[in-house]
C-alpha positions in Angstrom: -26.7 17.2 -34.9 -26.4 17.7 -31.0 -26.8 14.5 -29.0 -29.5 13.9 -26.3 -28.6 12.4 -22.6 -30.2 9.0 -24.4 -28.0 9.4 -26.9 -24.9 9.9 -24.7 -25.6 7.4 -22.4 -26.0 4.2 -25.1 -23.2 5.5 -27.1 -20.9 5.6 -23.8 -22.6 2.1 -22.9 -21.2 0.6 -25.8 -17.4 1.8 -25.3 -17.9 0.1 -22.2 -18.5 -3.1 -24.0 -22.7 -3.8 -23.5 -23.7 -4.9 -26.3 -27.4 -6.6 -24.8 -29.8 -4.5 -23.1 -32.9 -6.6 -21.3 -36.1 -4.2 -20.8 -39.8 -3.3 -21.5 -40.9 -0.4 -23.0 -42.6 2.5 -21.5 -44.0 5.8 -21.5 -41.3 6.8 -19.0 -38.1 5.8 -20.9 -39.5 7.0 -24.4 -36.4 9.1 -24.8 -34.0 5.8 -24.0 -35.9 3.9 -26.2 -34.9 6.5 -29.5 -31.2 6.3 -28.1 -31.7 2.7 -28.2 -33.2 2.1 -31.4 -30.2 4.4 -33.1 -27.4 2.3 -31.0 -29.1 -1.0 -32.3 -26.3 -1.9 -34.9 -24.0 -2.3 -31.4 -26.3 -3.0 -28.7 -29.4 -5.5 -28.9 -32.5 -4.8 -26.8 -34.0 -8.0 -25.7 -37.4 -6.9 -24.9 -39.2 -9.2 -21.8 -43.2 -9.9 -20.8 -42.2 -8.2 -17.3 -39.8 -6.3 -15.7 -38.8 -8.5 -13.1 -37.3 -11.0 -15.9 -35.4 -8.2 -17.4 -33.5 -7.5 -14.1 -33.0 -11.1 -13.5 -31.7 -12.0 -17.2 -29.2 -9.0 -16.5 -28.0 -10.8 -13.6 -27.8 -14.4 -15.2 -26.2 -12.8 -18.1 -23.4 -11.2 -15.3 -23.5 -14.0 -12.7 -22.0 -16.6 -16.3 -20.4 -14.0 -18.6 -18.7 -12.2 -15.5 -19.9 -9.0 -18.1 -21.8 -5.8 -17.2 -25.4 -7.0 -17.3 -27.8 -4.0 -18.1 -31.5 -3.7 -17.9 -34.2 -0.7 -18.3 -37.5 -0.1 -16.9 -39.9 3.2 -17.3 -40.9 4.8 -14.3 -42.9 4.6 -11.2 -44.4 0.6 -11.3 -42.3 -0.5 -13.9 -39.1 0.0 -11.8 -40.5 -0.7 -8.9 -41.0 -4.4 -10.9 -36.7 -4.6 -11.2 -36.4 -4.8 -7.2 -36.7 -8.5 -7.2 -34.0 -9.8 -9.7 -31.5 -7.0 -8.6 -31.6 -7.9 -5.2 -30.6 -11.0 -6.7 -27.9 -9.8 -7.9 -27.1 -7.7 -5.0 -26.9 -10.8 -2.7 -24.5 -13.0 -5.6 -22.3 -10.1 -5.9 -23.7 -9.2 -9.9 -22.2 -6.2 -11.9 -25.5 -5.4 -13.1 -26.9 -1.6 -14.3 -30.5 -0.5 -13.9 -31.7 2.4 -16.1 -35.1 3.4 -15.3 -37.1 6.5 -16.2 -38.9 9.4 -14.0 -41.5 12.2 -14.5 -41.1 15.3 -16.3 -38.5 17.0 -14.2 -40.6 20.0 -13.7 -43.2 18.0 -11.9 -41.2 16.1 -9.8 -42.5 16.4 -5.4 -46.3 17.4 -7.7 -47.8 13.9 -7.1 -48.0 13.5 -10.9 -48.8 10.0 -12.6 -46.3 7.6 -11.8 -44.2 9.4 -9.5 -41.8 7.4 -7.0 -38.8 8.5 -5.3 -36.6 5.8 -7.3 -33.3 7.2 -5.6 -34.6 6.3 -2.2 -36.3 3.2 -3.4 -32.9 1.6 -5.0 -30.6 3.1 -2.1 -30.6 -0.3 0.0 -29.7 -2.2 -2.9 -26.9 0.0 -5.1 -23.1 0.7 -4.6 -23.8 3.6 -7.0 -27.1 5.5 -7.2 -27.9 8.8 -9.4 -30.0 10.7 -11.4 -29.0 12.2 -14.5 -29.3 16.2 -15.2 -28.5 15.9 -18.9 -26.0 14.8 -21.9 -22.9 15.8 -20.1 -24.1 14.6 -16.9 -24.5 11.5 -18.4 -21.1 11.3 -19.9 -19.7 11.4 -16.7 -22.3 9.2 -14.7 -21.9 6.0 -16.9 -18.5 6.1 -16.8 -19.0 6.1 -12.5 -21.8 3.7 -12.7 -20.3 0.9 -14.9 -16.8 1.2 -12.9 -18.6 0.9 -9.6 -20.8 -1.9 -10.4 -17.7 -4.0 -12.2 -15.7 -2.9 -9.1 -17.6 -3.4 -6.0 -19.8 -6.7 -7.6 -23.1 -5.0 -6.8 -25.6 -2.7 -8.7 -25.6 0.3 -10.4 -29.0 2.6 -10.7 -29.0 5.1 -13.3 -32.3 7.1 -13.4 -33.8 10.2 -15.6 -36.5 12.1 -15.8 -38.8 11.5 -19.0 -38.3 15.3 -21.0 -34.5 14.9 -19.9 -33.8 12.4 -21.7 -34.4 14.1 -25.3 -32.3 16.9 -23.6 -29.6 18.1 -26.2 -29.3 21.8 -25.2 -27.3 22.0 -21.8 -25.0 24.5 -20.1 -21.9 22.9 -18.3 -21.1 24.7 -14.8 -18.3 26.6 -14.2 -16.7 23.2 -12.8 -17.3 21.1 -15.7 -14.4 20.2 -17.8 -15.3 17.1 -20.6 -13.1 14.4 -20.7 -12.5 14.3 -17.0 -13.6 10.1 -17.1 -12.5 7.6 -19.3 -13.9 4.0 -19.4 -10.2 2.4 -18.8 -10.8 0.0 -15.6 -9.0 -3.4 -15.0 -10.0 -5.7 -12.5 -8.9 -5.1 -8.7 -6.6 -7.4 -7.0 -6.3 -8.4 -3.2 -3.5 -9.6 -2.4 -3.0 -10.7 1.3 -0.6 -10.2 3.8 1.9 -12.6 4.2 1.1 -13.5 7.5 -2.4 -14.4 6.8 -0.5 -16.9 3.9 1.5 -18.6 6.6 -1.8 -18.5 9.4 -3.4 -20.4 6.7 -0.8 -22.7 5.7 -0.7 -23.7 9.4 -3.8 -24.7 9.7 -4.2 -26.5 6.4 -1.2 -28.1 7.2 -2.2 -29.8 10.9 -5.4 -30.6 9.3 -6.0 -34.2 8.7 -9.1 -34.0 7.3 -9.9 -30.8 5.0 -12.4 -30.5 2.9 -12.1 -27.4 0.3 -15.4 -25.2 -0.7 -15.7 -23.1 -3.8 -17.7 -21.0 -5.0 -18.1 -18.3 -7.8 -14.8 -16.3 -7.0 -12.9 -19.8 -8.1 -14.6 -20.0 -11.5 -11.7 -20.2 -14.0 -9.5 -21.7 -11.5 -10.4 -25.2 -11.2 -6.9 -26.7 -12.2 -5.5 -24.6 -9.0 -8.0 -26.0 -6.7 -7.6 -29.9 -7.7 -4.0 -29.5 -7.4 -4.5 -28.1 -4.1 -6.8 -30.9 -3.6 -4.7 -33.2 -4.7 -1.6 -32.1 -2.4 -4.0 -32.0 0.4 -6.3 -35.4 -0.1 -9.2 -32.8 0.3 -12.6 -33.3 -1.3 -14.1 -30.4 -3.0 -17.4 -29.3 -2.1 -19.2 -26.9 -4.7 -21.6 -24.1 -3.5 -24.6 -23.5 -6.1 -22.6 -20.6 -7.4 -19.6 -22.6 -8.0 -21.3 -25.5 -10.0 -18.8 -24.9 -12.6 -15.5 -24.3 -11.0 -14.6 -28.2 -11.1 -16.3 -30.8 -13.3 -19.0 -33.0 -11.4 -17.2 -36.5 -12.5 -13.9 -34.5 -11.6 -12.6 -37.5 -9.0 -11.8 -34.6 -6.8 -15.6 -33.1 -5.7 -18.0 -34.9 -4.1 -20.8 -32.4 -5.5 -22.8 -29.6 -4.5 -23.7 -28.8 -0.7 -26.6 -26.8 0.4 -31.0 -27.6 0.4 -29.9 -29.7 -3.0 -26.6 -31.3 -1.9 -25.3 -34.3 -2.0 -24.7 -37.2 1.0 -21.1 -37.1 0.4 -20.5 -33.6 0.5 -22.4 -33.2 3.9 -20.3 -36.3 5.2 -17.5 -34.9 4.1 -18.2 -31.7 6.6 -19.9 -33.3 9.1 -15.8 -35.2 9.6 -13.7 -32.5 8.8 -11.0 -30.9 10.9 -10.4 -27.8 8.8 -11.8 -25.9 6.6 -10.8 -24.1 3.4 -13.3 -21.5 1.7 -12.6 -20.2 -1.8 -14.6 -17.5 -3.5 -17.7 -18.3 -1.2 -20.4 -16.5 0.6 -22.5 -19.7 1.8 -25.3 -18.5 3.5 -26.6 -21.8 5.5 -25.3 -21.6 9.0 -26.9 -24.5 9.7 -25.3 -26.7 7.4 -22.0 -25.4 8.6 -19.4 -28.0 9.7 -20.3 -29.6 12.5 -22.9 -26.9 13.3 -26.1 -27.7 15.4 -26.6 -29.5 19.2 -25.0 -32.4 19.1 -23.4 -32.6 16.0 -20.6 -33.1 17.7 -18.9 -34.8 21.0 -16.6 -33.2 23.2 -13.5 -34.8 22.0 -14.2 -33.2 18.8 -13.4 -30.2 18.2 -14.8 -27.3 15.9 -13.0 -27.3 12.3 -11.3 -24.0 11.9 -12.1 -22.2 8.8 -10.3 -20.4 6.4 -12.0 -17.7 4.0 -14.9 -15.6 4.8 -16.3 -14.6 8.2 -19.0 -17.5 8.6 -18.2 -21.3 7.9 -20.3 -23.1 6.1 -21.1 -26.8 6.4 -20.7 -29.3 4.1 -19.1 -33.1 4.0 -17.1 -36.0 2.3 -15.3 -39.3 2.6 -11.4 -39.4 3.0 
């Protein structure tokens, strides 16, 4: 029996390794729902009151599994009703895949019910952003989308009108050749220049007072950062993200930092001379070290920071 673009697309979903999709039904995503429903011995569909939980379950289940997280809307209102748990993920660097449905394809630009332009809707918000023209299409978009949201820590939009989806009989261009994708992908590495190494070790090293921040880019390497907190006598501050990087009764943190921090931890910033950022994106300027008029007096200077552009602020007791 010939397979549909639904078809295609769950049974190339689960040789990426989804195995949990988080949706609501709808007359838009019919099609996806069949595919579904025959895939459901390797991929469970958690079904949700709203939309807006499916996309953010997708992104809780990516943000603590460090998986793929996948959710589905139909079209028009109902993906309009993802925006607000994938910008989540957007902003907290989630791999997270957004399947939603579309109009009959033949009545797209007609003002028929439920209509929205979904590719110009999710643009802002997507490192990878397509519409699927059918089964082979779809072979080669998943393959694109699941890489590039894994990849670049962002969101991936997959979209498809409603009669495509039950499409099974398709002719492949002239261009076409099947098997051109694969789903072999290995995390990327980023290995710095050994300059940057020894800039950094300068600093660390004429810093008397350095306090170390973490967030989710150091999950699964807490032992590294108390030994480097250890060799330094550096407290570790935890961003939200980073809850989990080091135990809280670890002797080394002195808890989270942020609109629910602790005393210590802003202390701990408020003193310190340097400043060294791991796997964080912090957003609150104003909490950053020594940050604000007169936070600090002339004979002290401003801590210099190592890790992302902005320097975030956060404090505790040597």
């Amino acid at each position: 029996m010939a397979k549909t673009t639904a078809d295609v697309l769950f049974e190339r979903l689960a040789a990426w390794g989804v195995d949990v999709v988080f949706g609501l039904p709808g007359d838009g995503i019919n099609g996806f729902m069949e595919g579904l429903r025959k895939q459901r011995e390797r991929i469970r569909f958690v079904q949700v009151r709203h939309e807006e939980g499916a996309a953010f379950m997708a992104c809780g289940y990516a943000k603590f599994t460090g998986r793929l997280g996948v959710c589905i809307a139909t079209s028009g209102p109902g993906a309009i009703h993802l925006l607000n748990g994938l910008y989540d993920a957007k902003m907290d660097g989630a791999p997270v895949l957004a399947i939603t449905g579309q109009t009959y394809h033949d009545l797209m630009g007609m003002h028929y019910q439920q209509e929205v332009n979904l590719l110009g809707l999710f643009e802002d918000l997507t490192v990878f952003n397509q519409q699927i023209n059918g089964p082979k299409h779809a072979h080669s978009l998943v393959d694109a989308a699941c890489r590039s949201a894994l990849s670049r820590k962002g969101v991936a939009h997959l979209n498809c009108p409603n009669d495509w989806q039950e499409l099974t009989d398709e002719e492949s261009s002239d261009m076409m050749v099947m098997g051109h994708t694969s789903v072999a992908w290995r995390p990327p590495f980023v290995v710095p220049q050994a300059e940057s190494i020894k800039a950094a070790a300068d600093i660390l090293n004429g810093g008397k007072k350095t306090v170390i921040m973490v967030g989710q880019g150091a999950l699964h390497a807490g032992d590294v950062v108390e030994k480097a907190a250890d060799v330094m006598g550096a407290p570790i501050v935890k961003a939200l993200l980073g809850k989990a990087v080091v135990p809280d009764d670890s002797p080394y943190t002195t808890g989270g930092l942020g609109l629910l921090g602790t005393a210590p931890s802003e202390q701990a910033m408020e003193e310190c001379d340097s400043l060294l950022l791991i796997g964080t994106s912090f957003p609150y300027m104003a909490l950053s070290a020594h940050a604000g008029p007169g936070s600090r007096g002339p004979d002290r200077p401003r801590p210099r920071a190592i890790g992302p552009a902005l320097s975030y602020r956060h404090r505790p007791l040597w």
